[in-house]
C-alpha positions, 0 to 999 in steps of 0.5 A, a space after each residue: 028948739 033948732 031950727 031946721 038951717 040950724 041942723 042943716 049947718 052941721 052937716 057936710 054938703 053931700 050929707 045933704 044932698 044924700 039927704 035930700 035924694 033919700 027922700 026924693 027916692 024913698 030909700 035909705 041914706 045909708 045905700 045912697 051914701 054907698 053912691 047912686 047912678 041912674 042904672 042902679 036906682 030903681 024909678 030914676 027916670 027922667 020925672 023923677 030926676 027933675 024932681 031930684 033938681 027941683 028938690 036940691 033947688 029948693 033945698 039948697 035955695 039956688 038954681 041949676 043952669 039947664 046944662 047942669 041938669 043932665 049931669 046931676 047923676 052922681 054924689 060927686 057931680 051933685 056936689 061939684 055942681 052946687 059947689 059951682 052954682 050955689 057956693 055950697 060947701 
């Protein structure tokens, strides 16, 4: 049986992190992976956005620096910024 780090190591960071926002925000990888912005993603307030942080956190098992925070608004910044911080890649 595969462990779920064992399914997670062939997988790419932003298929993670588009993963983990699909689930955030109960829709489809498949429209995430076409890009998400605050504007375009129905309920991304900021509740929802410190839910988006606390679960990449958690999932990525590092942590985000305050100013990080406001600039997790796009696939690419979401990446960029784990890259950084967590050593994701």
């Amino acid at each position: 049986m595969r462990s779920k780090r064992d399914e997670e190591h062939g997988q790419n960071v932003r298929e993670r992190i588009v993963k983990v926002f699909a689930e955030v925000f109960g829709i489809p990888a498949a429209v995430v992976a076409a890009g998400v912005a605050p504007d375009k993603v129905k309920g991304w307030d900021s509740a929802k956005h410190v839910e988006l942080v606390v679960a990449l956190e958690e999932h990525f098992g590092c942590w985000f620096e305050p100013e990080d925070v406001p600039e997790l608004v796009s696939l690419e910044r979401m990446e960029e910024i784990l890259a950084a911080r967590c050593g994701a890649n």
